[in-house]
PyMOL Python script that loads the backbone (N, CA, C, O; Angstrom):
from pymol import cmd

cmd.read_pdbstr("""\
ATOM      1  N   UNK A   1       8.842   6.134   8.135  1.00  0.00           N
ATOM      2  CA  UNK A   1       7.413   6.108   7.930  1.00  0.00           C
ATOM      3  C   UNK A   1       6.958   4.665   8.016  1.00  0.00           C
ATOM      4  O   UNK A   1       7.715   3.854   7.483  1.00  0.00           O
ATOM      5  N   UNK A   2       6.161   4.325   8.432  1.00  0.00           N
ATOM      6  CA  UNK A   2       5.679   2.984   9.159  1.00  0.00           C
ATOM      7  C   UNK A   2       4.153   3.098   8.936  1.00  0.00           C
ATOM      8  O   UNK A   2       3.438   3.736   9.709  1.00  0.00           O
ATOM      9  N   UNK A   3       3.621   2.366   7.701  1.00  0.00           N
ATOM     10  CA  UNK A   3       2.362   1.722   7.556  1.00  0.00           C
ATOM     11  C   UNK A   3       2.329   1.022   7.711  1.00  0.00           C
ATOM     12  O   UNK A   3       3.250   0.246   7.460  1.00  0.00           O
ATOM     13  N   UNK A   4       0.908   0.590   8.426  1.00  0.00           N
ATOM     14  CA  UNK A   4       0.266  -0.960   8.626  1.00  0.00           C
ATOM     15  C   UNK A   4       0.474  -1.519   7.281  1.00  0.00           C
ATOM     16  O   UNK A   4       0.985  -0.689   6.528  1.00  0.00           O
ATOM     17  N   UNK A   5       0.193  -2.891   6.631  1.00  0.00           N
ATOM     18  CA  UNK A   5       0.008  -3.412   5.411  1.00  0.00           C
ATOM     19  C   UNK A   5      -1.944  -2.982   4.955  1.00  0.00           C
ATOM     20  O   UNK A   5      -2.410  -3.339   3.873  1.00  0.00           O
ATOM     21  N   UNK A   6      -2.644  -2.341   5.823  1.00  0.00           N
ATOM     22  CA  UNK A   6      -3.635  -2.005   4.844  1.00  0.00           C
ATOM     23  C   UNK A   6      -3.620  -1.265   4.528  1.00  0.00           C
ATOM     24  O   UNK A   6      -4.512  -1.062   3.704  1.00  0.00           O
ATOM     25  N   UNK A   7      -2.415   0.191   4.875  1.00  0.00           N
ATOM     26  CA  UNK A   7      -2.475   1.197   4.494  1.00  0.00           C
ATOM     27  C   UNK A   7      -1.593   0.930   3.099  1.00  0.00           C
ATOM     28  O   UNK A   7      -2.084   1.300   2.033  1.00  0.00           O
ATOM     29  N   UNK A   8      -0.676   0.477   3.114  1.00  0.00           N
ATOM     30  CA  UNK A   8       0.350   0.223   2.281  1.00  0.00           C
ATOM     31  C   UNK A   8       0.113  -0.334   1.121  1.00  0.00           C
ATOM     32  O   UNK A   8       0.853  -0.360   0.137  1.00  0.00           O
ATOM     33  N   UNK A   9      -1.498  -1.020   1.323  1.00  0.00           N
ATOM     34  CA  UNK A   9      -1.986  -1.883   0.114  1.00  0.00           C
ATOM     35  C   UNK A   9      -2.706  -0.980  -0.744  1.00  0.00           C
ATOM     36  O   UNK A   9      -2.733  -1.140  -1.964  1.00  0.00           O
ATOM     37  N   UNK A  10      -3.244  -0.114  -0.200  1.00  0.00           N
ATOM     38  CA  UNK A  10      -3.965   1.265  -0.381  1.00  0.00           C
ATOM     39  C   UNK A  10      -3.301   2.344  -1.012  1.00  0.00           C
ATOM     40  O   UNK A  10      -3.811   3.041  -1.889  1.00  0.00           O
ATOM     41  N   UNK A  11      -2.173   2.473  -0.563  1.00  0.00           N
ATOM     42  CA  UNK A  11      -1.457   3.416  -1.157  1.00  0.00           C
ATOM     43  C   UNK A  11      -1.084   2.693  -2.520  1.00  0.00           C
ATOM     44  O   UNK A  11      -1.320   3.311  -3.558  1.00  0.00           O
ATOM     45  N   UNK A  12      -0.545   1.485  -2.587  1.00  0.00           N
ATOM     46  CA  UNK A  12      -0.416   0.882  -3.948  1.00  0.00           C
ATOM     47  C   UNK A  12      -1.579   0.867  -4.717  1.00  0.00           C
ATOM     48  O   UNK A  12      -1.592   1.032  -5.937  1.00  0.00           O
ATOM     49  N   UNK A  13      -2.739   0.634  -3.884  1.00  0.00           N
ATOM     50  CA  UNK A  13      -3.570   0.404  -4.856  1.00  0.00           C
ATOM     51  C   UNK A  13      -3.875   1.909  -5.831  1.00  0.00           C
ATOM     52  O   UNK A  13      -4.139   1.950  -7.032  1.00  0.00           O
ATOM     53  N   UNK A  14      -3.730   3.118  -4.831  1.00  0.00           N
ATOM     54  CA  UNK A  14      -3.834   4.508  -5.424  1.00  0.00           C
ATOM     55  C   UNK A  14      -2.737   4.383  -6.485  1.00  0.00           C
ATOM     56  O   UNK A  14      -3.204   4.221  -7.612  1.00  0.00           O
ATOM     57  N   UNK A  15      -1.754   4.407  -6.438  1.00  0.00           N
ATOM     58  CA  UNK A  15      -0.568   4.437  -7.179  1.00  0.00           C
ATOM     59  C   UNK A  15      -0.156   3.330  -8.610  1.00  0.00           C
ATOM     60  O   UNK A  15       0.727   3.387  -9.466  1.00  0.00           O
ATOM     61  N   UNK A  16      -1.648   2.036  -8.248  1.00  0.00           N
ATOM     62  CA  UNK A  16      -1.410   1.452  -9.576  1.00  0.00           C
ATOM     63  C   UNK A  16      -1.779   1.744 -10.049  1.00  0.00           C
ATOM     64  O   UNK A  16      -1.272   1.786 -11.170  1.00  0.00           O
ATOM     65  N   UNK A  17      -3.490   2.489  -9.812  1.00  0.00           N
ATOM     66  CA  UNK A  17      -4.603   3.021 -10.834  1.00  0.00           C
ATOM     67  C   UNK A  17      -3.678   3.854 -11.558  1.00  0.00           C
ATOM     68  O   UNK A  17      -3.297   3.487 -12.669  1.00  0.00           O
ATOM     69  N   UNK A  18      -3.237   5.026 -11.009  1.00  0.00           N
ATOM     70  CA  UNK A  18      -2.510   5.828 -11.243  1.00  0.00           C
ATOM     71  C   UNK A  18      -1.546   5.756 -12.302  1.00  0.00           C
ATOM     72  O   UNK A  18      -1.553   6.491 -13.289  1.00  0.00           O
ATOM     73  N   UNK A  19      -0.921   5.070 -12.123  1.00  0.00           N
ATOM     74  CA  UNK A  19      -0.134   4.335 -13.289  1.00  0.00           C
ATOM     75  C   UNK A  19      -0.234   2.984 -13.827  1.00  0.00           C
ATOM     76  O   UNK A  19       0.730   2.220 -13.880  1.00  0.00           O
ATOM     77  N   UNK A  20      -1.367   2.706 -14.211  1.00  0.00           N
ATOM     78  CA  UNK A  20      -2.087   1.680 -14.911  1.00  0.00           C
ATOM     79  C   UNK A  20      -1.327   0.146 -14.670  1.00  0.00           C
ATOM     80  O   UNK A  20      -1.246  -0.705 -15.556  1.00  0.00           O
ATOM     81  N   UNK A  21      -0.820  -0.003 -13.350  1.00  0.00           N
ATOM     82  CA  UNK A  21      -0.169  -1.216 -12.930  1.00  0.00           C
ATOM     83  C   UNK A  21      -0.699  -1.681 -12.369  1.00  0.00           C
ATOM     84  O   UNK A  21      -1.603  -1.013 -11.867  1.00  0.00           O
ATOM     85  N   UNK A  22      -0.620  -3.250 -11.945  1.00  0.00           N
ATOM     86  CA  UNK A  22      -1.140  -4.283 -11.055  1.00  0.00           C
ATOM     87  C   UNK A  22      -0.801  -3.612  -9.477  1.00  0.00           C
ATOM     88  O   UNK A  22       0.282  -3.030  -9.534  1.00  0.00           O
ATOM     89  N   UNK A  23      -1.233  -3.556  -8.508  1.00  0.00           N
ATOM     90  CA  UNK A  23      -0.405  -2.780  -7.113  1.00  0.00           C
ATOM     91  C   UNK A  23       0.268  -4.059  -6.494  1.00  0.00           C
ATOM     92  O   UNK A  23       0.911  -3.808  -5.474  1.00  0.00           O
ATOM     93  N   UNK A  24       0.263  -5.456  -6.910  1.00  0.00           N
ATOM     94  CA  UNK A  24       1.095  -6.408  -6.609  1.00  0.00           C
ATOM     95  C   UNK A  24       2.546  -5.975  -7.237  1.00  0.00           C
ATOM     96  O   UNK A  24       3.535  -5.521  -6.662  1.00  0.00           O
ATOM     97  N   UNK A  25       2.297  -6.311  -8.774  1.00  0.00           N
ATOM     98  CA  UNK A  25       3.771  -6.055  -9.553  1.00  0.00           C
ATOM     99  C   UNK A  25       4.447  -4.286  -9.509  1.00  0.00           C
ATOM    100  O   UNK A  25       5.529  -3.937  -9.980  1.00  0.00           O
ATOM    101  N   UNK A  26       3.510  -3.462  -8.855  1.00  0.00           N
ATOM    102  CA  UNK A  26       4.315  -2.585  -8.193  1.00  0.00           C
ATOM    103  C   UNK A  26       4.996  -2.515  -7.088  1.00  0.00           C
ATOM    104  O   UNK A  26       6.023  -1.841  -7.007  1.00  0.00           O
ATOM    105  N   UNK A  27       4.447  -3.286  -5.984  1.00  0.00           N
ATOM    106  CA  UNK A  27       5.074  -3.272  -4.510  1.00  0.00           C
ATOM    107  C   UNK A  27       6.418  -4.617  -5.577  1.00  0.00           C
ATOM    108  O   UNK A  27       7.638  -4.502  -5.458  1.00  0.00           O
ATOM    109  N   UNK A  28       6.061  -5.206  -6.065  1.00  0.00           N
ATOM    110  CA  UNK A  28       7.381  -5.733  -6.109  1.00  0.00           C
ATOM    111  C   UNK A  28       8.497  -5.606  -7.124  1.00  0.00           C
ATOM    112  O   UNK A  28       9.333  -6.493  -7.297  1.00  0.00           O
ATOM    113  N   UNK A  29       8.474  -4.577  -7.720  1.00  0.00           N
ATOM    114  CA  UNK A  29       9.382  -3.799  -8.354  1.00  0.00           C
ATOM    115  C   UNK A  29       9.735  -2.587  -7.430  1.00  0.00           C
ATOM    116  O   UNK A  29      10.757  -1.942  -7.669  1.00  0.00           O
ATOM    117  N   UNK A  30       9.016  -2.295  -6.504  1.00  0.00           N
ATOM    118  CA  UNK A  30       9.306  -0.836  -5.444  1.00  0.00           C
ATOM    119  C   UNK A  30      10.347  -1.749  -4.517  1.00  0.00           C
ATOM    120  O   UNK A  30      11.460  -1.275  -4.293  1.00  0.00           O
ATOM    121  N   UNK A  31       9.926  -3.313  -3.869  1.00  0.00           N
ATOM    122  CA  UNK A  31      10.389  -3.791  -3.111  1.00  0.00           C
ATOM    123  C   UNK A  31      12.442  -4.585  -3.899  1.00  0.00           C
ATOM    124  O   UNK A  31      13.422  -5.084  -3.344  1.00  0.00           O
ATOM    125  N   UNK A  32      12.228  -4.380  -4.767  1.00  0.00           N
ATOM    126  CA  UNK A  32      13.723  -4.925  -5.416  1.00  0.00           C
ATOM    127  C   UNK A  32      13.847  -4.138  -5.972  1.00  0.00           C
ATOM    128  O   UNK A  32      13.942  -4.443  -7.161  1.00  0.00           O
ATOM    129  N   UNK A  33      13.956  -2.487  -5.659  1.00  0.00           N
ATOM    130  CA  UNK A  33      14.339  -1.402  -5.661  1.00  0.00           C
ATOM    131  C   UNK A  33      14.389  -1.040  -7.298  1.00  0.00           C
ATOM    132  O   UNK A  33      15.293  -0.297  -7.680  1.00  0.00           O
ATOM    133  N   UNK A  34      13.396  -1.575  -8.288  1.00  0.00           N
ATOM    134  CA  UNK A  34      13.666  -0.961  -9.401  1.00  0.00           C
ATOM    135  C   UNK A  34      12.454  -0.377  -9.620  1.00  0.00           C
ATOM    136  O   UNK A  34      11.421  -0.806 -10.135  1.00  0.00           O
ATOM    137  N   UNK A  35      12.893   1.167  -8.919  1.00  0.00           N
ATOM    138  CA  UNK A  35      12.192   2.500  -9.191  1.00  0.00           C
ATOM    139  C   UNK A  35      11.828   2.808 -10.568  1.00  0.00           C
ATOM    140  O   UNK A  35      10.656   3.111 -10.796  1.00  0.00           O
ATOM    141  N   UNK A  36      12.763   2.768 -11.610  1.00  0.00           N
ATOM    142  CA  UNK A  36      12.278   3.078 -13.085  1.00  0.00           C
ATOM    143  C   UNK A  36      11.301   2.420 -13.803  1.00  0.00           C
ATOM    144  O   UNK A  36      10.497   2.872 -14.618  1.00  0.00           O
ATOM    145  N   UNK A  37      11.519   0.979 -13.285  1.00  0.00           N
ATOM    146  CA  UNK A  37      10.105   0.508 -14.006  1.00  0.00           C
ATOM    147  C   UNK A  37       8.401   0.611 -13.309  1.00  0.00           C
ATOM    148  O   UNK A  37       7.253   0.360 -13.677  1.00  0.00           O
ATOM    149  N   UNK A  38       9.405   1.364 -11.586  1.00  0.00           N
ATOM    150  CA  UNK A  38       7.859   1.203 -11.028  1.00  0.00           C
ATOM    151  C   UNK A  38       7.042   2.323 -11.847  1.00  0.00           C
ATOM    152  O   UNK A  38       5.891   2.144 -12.244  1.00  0.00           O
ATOM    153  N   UNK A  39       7.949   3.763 -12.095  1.00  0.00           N
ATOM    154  CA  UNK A  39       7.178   4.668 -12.340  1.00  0.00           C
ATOM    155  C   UNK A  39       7.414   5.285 -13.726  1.00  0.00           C
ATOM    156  O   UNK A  39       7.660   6.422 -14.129  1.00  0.00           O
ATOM    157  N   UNK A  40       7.199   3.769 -14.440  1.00  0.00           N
ATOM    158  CA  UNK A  40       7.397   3.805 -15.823  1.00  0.00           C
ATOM    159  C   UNK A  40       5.566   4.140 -16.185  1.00  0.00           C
ATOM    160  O   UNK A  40       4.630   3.793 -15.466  1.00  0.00           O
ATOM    161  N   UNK A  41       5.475   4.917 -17.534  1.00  0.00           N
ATOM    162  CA  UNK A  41       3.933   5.335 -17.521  1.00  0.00           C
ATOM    163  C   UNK A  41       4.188   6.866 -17.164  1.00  0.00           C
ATOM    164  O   UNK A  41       3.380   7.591 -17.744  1.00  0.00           O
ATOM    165  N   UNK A  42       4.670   7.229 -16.738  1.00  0.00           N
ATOM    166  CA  UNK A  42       4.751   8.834 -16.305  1.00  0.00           C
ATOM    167  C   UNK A  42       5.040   9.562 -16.944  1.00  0.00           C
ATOM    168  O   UNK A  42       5.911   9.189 -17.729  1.00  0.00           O
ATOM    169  N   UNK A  43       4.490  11.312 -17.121  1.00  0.00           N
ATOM    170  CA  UNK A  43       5.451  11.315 -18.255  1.00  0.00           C
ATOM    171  C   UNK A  43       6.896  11.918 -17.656  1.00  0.00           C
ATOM    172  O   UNK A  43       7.221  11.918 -16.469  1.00  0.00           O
ATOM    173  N   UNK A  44       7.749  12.478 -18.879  1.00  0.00           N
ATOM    174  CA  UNK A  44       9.032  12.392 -18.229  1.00  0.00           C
ATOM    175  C   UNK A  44       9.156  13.521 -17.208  1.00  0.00           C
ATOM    176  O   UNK A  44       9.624  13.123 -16.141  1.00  0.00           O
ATOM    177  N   UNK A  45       8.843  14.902 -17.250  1.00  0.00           N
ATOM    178  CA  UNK A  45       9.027  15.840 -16.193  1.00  0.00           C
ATOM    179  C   UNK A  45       9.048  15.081 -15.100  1.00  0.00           C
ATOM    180  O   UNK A  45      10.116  15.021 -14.489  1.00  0.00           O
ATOM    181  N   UNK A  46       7.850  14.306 -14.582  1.00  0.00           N
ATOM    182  CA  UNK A  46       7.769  14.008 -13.505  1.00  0.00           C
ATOM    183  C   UNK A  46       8.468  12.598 -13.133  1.00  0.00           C
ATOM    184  O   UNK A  46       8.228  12.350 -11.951  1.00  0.00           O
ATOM    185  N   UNK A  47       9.040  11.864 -13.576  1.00  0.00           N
ATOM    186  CA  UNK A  47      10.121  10.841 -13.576  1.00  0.00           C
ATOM    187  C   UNK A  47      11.356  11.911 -13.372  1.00  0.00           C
ATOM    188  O   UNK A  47      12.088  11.624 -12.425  1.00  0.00           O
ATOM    189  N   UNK A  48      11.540  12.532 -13.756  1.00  0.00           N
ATOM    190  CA  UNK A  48      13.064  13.335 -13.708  1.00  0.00           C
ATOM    191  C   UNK A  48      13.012  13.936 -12.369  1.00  0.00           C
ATOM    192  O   UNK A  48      14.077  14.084 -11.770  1.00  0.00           O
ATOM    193  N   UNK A  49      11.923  14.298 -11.828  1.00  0.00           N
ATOM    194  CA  UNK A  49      11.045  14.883 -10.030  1.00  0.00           C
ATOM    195  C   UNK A  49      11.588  13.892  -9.399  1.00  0.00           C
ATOM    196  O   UNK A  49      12.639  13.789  -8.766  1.00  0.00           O
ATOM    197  N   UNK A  50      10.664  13.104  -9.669  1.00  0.00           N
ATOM    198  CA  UNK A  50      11.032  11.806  -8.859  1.00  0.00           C
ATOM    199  C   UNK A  50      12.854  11.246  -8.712  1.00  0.00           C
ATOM    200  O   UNK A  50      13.455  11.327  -7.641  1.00  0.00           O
ATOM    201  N   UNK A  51      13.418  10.768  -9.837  1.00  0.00           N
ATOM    202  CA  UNK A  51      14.441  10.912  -9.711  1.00  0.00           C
ATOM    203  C   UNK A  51      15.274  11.683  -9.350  1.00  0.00           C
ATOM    204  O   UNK A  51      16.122  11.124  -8.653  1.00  0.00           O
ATOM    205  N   UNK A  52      15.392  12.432  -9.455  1.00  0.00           N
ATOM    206  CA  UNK A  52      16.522  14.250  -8.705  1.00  0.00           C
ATOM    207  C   UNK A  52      16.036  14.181  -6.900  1.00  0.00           C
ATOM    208  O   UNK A  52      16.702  14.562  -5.937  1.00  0.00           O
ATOM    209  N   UNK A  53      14.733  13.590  -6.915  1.00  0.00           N
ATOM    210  CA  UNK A  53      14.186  14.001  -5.276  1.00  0.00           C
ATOM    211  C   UNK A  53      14.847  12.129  -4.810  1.00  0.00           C
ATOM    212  O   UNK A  53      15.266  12.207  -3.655  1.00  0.00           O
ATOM    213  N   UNK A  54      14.926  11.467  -5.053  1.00  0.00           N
ATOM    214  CA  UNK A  54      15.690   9.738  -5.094  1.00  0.00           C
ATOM    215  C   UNK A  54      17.372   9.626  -4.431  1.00  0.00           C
ATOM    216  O   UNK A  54      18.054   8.875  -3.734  1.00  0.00           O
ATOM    217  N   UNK A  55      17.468  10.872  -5.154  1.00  0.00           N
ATOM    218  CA  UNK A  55      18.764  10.979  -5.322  1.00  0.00           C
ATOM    219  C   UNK A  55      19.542  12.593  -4.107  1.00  0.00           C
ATOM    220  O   UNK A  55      20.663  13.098  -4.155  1.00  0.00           O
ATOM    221  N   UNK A  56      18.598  12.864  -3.380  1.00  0.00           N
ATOM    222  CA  UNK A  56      18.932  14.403  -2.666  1.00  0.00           C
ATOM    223  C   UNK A  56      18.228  13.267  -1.470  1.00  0.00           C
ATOM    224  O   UNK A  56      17.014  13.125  -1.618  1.00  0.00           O
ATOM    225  N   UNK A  57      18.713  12.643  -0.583  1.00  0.00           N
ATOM    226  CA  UNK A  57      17.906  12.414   0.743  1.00  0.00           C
ATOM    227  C   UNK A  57      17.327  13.615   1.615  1.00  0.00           C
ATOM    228  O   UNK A  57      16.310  13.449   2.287  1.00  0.00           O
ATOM    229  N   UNK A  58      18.022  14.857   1.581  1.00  0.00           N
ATOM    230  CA  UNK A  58      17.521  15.856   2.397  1.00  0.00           C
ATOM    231  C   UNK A  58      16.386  16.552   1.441  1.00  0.00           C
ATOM    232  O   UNK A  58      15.859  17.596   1.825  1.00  0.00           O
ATOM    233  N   UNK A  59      16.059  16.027   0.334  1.00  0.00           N
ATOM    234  CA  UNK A  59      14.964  16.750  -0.237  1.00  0.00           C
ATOM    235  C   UNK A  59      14.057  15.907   0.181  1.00  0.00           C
ATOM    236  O   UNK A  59      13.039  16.400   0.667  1.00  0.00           O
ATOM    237  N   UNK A  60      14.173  14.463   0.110  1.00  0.00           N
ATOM    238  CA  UNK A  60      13.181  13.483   0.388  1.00  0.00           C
ATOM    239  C   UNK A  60      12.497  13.483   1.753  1.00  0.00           C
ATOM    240  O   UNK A  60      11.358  13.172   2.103  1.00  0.00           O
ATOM    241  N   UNK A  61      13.919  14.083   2.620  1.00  0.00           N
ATOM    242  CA  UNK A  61      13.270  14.394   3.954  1.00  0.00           C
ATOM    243  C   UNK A  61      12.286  15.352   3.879  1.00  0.00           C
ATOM    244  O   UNK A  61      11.254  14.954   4.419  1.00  0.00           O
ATOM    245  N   UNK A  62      12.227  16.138   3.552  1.00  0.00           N
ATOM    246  CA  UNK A  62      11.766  17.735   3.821  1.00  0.00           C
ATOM    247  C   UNK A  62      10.454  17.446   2.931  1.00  0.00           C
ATOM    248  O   UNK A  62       9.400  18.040   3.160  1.00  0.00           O
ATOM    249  N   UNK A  63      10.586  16.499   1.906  1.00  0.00           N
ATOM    250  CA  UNK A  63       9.167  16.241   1.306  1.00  0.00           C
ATOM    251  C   UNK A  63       8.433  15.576   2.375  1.00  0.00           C
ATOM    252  O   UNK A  63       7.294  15.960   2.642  1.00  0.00           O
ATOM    253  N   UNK A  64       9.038  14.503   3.088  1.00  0.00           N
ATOM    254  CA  UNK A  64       8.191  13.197   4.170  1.00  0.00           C
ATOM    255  C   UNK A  64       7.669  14.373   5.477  1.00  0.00           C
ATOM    256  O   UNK A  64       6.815  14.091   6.317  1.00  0.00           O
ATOM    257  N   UNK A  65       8.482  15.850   5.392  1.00  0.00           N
ATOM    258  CA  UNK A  65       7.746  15.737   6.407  1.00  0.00           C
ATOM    259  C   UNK A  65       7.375  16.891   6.127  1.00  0.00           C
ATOM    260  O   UNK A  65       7.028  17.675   7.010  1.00  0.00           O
ATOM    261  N   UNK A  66       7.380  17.193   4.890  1.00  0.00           N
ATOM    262  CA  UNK A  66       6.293  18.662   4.971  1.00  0.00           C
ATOM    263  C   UNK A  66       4.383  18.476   5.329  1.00  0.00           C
ATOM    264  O   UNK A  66       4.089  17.306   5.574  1.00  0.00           O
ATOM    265  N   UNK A  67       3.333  19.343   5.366  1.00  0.00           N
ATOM    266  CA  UNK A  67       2.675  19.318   6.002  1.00  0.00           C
ATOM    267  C   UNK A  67       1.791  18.335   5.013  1.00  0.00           C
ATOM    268  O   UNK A  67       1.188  17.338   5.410  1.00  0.00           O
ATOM    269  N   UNK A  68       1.828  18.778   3.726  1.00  0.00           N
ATOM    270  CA  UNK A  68       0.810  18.187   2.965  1.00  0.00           C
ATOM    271  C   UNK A  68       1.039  16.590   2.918  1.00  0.00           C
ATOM    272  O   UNK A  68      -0.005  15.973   2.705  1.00  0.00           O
ATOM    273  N   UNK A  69       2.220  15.782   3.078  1.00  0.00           N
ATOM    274  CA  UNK A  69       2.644  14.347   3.209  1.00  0.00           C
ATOM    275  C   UNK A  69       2.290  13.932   4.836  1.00  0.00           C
ATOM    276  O   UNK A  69       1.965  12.765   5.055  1.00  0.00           O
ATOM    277  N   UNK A  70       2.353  14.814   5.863  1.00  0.00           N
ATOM    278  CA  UNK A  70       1.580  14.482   6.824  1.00  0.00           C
ATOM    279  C   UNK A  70      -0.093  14.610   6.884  1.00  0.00           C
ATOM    280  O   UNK A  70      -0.632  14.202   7.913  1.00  0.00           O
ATOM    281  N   UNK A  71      -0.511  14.885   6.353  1.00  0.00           N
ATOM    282  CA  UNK A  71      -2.176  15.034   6.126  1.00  0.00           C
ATOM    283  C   UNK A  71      -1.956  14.112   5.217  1.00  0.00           C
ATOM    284  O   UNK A  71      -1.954  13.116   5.941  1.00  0.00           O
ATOM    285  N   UNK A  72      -1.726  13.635   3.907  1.00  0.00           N
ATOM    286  CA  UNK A  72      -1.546  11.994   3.688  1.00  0.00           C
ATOM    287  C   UNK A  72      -1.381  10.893   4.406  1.00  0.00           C
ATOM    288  O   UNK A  72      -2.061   9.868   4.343  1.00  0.00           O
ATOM    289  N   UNK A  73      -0.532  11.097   5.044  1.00  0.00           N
ATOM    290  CA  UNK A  73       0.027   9.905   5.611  1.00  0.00           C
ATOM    291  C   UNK A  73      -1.075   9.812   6.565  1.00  0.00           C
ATOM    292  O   UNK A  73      -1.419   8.638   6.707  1.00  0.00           O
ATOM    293  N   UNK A  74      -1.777  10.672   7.297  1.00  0.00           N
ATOM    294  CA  UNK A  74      -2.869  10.725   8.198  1.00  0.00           C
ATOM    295  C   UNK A  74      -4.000  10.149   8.229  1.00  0.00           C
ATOM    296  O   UNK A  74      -4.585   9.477   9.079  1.00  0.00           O
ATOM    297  N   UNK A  75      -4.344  10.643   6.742  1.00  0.00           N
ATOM    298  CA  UNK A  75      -5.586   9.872   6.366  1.00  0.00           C
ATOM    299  C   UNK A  75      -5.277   8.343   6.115  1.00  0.00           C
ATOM    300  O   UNK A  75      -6.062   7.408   6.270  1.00  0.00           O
ATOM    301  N   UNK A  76      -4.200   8.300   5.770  1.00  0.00           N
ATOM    302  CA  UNK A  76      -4.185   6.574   5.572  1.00  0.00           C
ATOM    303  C   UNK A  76      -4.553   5.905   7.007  1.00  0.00           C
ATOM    304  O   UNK A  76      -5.318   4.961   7.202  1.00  0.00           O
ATOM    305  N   UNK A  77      -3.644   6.804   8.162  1.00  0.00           N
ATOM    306  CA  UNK A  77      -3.949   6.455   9.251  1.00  0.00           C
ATOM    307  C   UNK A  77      -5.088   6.431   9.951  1.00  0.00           C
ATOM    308  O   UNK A  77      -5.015   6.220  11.162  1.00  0.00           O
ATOM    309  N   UNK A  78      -6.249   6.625   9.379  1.00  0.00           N
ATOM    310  CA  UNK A  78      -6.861   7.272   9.946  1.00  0.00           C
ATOM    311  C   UNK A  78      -8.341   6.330   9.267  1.00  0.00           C
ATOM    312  O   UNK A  78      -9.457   6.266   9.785  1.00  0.00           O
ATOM    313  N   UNK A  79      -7.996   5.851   8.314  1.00  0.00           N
ATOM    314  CA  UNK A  79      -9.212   4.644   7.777  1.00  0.00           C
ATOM    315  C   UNK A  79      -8.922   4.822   6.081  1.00  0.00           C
ATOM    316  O   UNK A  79      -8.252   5.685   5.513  1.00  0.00           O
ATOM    317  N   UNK A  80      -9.616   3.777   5.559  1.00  0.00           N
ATOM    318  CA  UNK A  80      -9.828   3.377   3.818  1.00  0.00           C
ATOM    319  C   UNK A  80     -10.725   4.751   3.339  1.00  0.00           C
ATOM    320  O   UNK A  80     -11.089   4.874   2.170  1.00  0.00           O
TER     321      UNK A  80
END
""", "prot")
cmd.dss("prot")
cmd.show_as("cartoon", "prot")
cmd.util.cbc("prot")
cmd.orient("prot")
């Protein structure tokens, strides 16, 4: 999956609101791969999602390319 950096800033920025983080000090805890503190704030069901799907690459696939992550990924493509 290949975003421009405005999409990518965008998606952080969705994802800090989201979890009440800076979308700087998230891309750089996502970028030195420490996942737990990125999606620290969550509650746990969905940290344990996240993790179990982290950890199955063929689930992660089948998430990247099911339909509803392509109509995401679209709209990013597609403007702000």
């Amino acid at each position: 999956m290949n975003l421009s950096p405005d999409k990518m800033d965008l998606l952080l920025g969705m994802a800090g609101k989201k979890l009440g983080k800076d979308p700087g000090s998230l891309k750089q805890q996502l970028e030195s791969g420490n996942i737990s503190e990125a999606i620290n704030g969550l509650d746990e069901g969905t940290k344990n999602k996240i993790g179990n799907i982290l950890k199955d690459p063929k689930a992660l696939e089948a998430i990247l390319k099911s339909d509803k992550a392509k109509d995401l990924i679209s709209g990013f493509a597609k403007g702000k």
